[in-house]
Every structure is written in C-alpha cells, then in structure tokens.
C-alpha positions as CSV (number, residue, x, y, z in Angstrom):
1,X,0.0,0.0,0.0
2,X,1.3,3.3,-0.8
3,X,1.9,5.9,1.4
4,X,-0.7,9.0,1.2
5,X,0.8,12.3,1.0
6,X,-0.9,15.0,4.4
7,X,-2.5,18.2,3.0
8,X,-4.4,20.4,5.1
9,X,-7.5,19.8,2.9
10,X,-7.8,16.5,5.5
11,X,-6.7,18.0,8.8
12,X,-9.7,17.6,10.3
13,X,-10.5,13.9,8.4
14,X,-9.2,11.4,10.9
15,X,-8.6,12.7,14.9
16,X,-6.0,10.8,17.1
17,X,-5.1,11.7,20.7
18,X,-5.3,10.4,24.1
19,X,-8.6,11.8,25.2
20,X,-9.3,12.8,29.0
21,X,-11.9,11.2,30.3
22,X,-13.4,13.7,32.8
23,X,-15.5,16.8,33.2
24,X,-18.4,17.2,30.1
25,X,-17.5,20.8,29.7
26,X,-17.4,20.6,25.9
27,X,-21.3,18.9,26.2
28,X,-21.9,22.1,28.7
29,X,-20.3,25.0,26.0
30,X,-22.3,23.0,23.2
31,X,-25.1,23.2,24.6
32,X,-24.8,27.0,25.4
33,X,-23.7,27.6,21.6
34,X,-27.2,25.6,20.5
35,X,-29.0,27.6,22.9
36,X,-27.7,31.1,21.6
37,X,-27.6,30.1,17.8
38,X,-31.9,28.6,18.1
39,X,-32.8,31.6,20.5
40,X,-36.1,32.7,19.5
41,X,-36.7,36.5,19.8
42,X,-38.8,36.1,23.4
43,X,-40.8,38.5,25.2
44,X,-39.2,40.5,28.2
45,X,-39.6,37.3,30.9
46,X,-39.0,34.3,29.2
47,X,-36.0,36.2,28.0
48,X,-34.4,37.6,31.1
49,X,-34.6,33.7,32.5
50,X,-33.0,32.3,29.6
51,X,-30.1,35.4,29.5
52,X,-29.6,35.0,32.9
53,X,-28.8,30.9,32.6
54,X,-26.4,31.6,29.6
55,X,-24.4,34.4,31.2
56,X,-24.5,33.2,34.6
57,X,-23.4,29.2,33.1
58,X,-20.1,31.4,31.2
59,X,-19.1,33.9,33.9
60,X,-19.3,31.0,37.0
61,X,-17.0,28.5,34.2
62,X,-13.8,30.5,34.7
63,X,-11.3,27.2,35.3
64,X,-13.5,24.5,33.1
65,X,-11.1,25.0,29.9
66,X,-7.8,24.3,32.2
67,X,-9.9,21.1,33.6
68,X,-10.3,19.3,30.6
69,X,-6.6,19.5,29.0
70,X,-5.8,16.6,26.9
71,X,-4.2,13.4,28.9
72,X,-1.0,13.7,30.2
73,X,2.5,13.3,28.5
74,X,3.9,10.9,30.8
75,X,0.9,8.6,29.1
76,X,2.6,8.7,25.7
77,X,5.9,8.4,27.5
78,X,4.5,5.2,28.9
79,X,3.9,3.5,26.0
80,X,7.0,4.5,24.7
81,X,8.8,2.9,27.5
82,X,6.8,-0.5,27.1
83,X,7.8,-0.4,23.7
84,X,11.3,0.0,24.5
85,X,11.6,-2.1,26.9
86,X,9.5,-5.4,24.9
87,X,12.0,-4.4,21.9
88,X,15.0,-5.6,24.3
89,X,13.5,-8.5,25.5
90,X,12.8,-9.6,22.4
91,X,16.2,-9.1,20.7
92,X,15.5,-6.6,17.9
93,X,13.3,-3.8,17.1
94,X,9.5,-3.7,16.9
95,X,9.0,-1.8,14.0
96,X,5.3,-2.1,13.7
97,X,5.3,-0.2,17.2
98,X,6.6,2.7,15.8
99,X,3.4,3.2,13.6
100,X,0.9,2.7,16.4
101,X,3.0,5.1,18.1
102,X,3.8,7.8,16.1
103,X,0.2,7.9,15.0
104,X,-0.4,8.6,18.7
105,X,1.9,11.2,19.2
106,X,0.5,13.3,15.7
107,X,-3.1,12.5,17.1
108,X,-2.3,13.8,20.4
109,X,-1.1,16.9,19.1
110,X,-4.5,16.9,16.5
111,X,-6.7,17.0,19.8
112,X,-4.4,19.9,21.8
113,X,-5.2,21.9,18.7
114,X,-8.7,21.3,18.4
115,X,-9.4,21.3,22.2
116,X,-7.5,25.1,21.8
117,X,-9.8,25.8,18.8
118,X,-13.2,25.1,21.6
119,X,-11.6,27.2,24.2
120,X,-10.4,30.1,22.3
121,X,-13.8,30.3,20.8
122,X,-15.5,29.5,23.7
123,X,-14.1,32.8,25.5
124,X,-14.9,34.8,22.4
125,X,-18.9,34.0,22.5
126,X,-18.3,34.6,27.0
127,X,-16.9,38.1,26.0
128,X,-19.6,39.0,23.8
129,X,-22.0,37.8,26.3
130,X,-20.6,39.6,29.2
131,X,-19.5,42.7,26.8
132,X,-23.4,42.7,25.4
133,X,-25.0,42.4,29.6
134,X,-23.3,45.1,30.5
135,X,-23.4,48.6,29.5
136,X,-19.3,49.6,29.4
137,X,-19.4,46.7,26.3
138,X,-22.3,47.3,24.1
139,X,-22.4,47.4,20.0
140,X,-22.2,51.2,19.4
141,X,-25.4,50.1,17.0
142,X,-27.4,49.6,20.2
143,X,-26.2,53.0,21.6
144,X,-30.2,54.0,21.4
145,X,-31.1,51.5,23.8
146,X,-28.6,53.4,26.1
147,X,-29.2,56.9,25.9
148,X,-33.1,56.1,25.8
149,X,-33.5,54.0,28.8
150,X,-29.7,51.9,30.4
151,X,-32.1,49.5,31.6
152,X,-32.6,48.3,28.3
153,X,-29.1,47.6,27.6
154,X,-29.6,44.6,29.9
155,X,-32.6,43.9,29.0
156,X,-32.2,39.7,28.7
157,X,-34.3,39.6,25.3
158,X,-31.5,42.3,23.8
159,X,-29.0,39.8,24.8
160,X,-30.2,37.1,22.8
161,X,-31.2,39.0,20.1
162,X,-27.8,40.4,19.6
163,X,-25.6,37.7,20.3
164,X,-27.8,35.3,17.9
165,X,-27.8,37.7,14.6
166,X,-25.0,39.6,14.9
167,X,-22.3,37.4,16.0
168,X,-23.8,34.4,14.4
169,X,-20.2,33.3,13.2
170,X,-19.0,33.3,16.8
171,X,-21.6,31.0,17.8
172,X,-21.1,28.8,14.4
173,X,-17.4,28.9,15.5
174,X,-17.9,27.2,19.1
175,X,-20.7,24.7,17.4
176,X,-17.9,23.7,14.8
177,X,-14.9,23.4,17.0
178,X,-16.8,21.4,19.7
179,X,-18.1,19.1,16.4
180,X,-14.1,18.6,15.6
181,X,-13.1,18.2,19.2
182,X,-15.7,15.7,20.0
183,X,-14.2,13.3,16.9
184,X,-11.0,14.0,17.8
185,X,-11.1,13.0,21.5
186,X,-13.9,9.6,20.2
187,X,-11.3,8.6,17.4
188,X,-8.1,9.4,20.4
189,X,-9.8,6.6,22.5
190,X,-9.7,4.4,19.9
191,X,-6.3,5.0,18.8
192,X,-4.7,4.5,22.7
193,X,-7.2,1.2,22.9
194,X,-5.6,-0.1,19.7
195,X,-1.6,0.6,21.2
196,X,-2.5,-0.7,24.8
197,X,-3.8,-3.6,23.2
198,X,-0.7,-4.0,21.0
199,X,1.9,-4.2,23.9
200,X,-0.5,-6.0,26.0
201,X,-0.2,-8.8,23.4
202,X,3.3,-8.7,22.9
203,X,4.3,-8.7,26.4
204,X,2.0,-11.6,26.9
205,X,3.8,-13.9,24.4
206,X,7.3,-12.8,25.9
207,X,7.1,-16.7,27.2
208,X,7.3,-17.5,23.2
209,X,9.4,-15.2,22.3
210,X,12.0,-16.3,24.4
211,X,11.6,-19.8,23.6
212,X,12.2,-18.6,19.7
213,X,15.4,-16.6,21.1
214,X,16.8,-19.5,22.8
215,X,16.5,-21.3,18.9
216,X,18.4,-19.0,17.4
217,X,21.1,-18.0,20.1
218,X,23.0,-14.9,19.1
219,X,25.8,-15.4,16.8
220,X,28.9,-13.4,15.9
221,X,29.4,-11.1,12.7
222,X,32.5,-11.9,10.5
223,X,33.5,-12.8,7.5
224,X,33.9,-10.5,3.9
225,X,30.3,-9.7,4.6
226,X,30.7,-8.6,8.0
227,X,27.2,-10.1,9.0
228,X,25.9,-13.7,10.9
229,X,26.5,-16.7,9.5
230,X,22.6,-16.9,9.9
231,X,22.0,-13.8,7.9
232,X,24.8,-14.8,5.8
233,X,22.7,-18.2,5.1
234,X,20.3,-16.8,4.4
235,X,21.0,-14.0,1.6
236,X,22.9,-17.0,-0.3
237,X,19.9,-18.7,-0.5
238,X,17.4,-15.1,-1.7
239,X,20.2,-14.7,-4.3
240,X,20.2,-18.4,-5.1
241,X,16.2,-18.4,-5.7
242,X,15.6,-14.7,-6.7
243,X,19.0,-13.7,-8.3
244,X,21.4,-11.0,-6.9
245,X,19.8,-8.0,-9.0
246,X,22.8,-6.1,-9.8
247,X,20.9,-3.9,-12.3
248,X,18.4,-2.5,-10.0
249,X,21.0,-2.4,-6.8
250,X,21.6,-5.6,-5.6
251,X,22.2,-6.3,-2.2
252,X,22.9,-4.5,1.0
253,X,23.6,-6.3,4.4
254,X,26.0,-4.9,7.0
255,X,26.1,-0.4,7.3
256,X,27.4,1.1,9.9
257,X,24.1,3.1,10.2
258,X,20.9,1.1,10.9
259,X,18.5,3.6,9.2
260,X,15.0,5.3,10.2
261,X,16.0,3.9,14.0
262,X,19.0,1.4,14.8
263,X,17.7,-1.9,13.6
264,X,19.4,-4.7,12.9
265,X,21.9,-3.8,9.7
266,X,24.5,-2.6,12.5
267,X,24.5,-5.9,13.9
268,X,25.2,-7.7,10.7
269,X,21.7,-9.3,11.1
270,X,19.6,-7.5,8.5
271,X,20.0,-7.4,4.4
272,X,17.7,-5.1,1.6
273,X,17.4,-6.3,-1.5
274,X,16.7,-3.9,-4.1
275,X,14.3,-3.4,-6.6
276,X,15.5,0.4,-7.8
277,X,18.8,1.7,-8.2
278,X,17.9,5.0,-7.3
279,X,15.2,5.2,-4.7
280,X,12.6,5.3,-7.9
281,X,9.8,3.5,-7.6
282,X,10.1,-0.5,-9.1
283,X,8.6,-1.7,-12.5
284,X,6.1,-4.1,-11.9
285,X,8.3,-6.9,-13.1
286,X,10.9,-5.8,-9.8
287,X,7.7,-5.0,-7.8
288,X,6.6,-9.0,-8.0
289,X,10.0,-9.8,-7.4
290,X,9.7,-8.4,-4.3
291,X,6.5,-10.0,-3.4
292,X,8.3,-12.8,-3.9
293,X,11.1,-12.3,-2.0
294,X,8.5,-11.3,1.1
295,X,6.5,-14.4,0.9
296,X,9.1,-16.5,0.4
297,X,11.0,-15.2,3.8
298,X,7.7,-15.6,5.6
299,X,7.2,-19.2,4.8
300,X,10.7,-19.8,6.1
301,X,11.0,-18.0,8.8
302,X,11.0,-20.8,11.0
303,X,13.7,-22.8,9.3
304,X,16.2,-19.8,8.9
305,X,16.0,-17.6,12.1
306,X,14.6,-14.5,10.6
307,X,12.6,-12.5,12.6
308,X,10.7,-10.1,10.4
309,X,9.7,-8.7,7.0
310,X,9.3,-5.4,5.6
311,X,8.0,-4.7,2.1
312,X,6.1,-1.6,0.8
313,X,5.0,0.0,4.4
314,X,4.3,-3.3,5.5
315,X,5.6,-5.3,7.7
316,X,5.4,-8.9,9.1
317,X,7.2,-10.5,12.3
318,X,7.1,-14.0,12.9
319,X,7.2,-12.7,17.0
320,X,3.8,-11.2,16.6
321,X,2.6,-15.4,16.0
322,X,0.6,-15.5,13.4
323,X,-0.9,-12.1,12.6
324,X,-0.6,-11.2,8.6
325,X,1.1,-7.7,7.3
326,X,0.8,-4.7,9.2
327,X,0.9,-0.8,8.0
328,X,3.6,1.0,9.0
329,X,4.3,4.7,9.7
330,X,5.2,7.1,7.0
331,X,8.8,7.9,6.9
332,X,8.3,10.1,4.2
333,X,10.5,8.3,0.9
334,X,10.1,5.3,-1.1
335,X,13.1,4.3,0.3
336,X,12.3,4.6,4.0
337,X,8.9,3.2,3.5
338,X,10.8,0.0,1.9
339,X,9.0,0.5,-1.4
340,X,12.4,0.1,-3.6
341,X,13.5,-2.8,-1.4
342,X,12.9,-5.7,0.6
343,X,13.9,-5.8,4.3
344,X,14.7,-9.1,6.4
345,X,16.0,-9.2,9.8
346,X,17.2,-12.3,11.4
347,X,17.5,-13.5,15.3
C-alpha cells in the first residue's frame, strides 16, 4: 500500500489523541452555543430567564477550559517505555510499534489543537456575552437603547437578540470546533485502545518469544560480509532463488548506520534487497519480485531464524505469532517506507 501524502484539505479527516476522560465541559459550552444560535426573539420574561442561565453558566466557568486538557505526557511516554523495553526483551526492534505510536503522538497533538480551537472560541462568545450584559461593552449600533433607557441595555431579550444575529459566526465557530473536538477525542480513545492492546499482546507472548530466542542464540558477525552466519545463510539462498539483481542495486547487508531507528543492519543481522537503483519507484516486473522475496522469507522463517519482513510500508514478524502484514508509519520516501526494497532481519 502506498503511502498518502498529508494536506491540510484533510486535517480535520481522521482525529488521534489520548482523550481525557473527565468533566463534560465541551457537552456544557455545546449546549450554550445551540441555545444562543436557536434563541427565539422572546418577550421580556422568558428572556431575562433564559439570558440569565447563559451568562451566569459562562461567567461562573472560569477554570473548566484548564480542567479538561488533553491526557498527560507521561501517558505517551509510557507507551513509549513498554515499547522499549519489549523491543530488548525480544532481541531486535518492533518496527510495527513505531506506527501505532507515532500515530499517537500526531493525534495527540491533532486533539491539543482542536481542544485550543473550543476554548479560544468559547471565551470569544463569554466576552460578547458579558461585553453585550453590560453597558461599558455594548455594539455602538445599540447606543439607542442606552441613551433612551440603560435598563434596556440589559434587558435579557437584547441579549439574545444580539448575540444570535450579529455574532452568528461566533456561535457557528464554538458549534464547529466542539463538532471537531468531539471526533478528535472519540477517534483518540480508539487509537490508545488499539496501542494498549498492542503491547498487552506482545508482552504476553514474551514466554514465546523467548523460547524462539533460545532457537536461534545470538551469533557473531565476521567474515567478507561482515554479517551472521545466519544472515549470511540466508542472503545466499534469496540470491540463489531470486537472483542478486545487480541492475536494480543488488544487495545491502551490514552499514554502519541502521536507518529510520538502529535496527538490525549494525549488527550484521539485517539485508535489503533492491528493486531500484535510485530510490525510484520499481517496475512491476521488480515490484513482483519483491512479493516474492517477502512471501518467500515468511514461509521460512522458521527454518532460517529470521525474525521479520518489511516490504512496501508493511511489515510482518514471525514474534507477533501468526498475525498477517501490518501498516507501517510514513517515513516520508520510497526508500524509508521499503518501497524500492525488501527488508529481512534475522535472530
């Protein structure tokens, strides 16, 4: 699957953040805006009961924004440690991890902006509410009411009537930044569910894991290659099968530098083979090759020692058990989302 480029035209199309559980104060401020927006034009008592709800409700509601702040870092920083810490235990990175993860983080910054968005608009339909009760902060278009009779000013019908014509956009502006917050923080839940779970799995197959480790013990790197003899082993045998593919880049074991993170090409335990020269994007000819190459790994995992997969933003690790290909994050290049090559790590 091919990795979709961001644009702001879908900032608001998926929401992903650690949502806070607590006070309803954005079900409070909506219904306030749906109040104000469908206010009839009421006679003089009706209105001065409903006027007096809706300012009294924003002027007693200092400290609700600070209340409901998005879920704390040291949540995100949690994960991050569990991740960490699994990826030790189980002797090499956990790449598919690293999309739940950083899918977190970008959500959790999603839902601080749109929980900003609610508050700043929020305080902007309080001021005109408190600017519109009282006489200091009235539309200059209502100075009739003042120099006729100041008791009018406040009259609660007035109120109403001004806040829900003339500053219309204010109120649409809460309604629509409440709408956005409320996915964001649903969609946030579902998103930290989804990673929780993730680890929760993997820490409860550390048993398995282990057992697969203590198969395929940890072997020096050596030789012209500088790599494993299991790693070596196994790129004889790709090469043997697929061919070497010296016109489209052959292959690359052992660097110095492991990549996006560490990984495992450091270690000697990792090889890519290519499908582009270049970092271009494969014919479909070298596109099936790799497909091949993939599959091929996968159905001998077991036999050679190697530990996981990643082709074309996917990814697949024999520790995860039997679970299929998984997306990966977005590293922003065909070469960093494996498109132009074929990624196996061994134990």
């Amino acid at each position: 699957m091919q990795s979709d480029h961001h644009s702001s035209a879908d900032d608001f199309a998926d929401f992903w953040a650690p949502d806070p559980a607590g006070p309803a104060w954005t079900e409070r401020a909506g219904a306030l805006a749906a109040a104000l927006s469908a206010a009839p034009r009421p006679g003089r008592g009706r209105a001065g009961a409903l006027a007096l709800t809706v300012l009294a409700a924003f002027l007693a509601w200092p400290g609700a924004p600070a209340a409901a702040a998005p879920a704390e870092p040291e949540d995100m920083n949690s994960l991050k440690e569990r991740a960490s810490a699994l990826s030790e235990e189980y002797q090499g990175e956990l790449r598919d991890m690293e999309g739940v993860i950083a899918e977190a983080e970008r959500a959790q910054k999603r839902a601080d902006g749109t929980r900003e968005e609610v508050e700043e608009a929020l305080e902007q339909v309080r001021a005109l509410a408190v600017a519109t009760y009282t006489s200091g902060g009235v539309d200059p278009s209502m100075a009739l009411f003042v120099e006729a009779d100041p008791d009018e000013v406040i009259d609660r019908a007035v109120v109403i009537d001004y806040l829900s014509t003339s500053n219309q956009d204010k109120i649409d502006q809460l309604d629509q930044a409440l709408s956005r917050d409320e996915t964001a923080q649903e969609t946030a839940e579902e998103q930290l569910a989804q990673a929780e779970e993730d680890l929760r799995e993997l820490e409860e197959r550390r048993t398995e894991v282990q057992r697969l480790i203590a198969d395929y013990p940890e072997q020096p790197m050596g030789g012209p290659l500088n790599i494993t003899p299991r790693t070596e082993q196994m790129r004889a045998l790709v090469i043997e099968k697929f061919g070497e593919g010296r016109d489209v880049g052959g292959v690359g074991c052992y660097r110095a530098v492991g990549g996006w993170v560490v990984g495992e090409h450091p270690k000697g335990r990792a090889c890519d083979f290519m499908l582009h020269p270049s970092g271009g994007m494969p014919s479909q000819e070298q596109i099936d090759r790799g497909w091949a190459i993939a599959e091929w790994a996968r159905e001998n995992a077991d036999d050679l020692g190697i530990m996981y997969v990643i082709y074309r933003q996917q990814i697949w690790d024999v520790r995860r058990g039997d679970t299929g290909w998984r997306p990966m994050a977005d590293r922003g290049n065909l070469t960093e989302n494996h498109f132009d090559h074929v990624h196996i790590s061994m134990f």
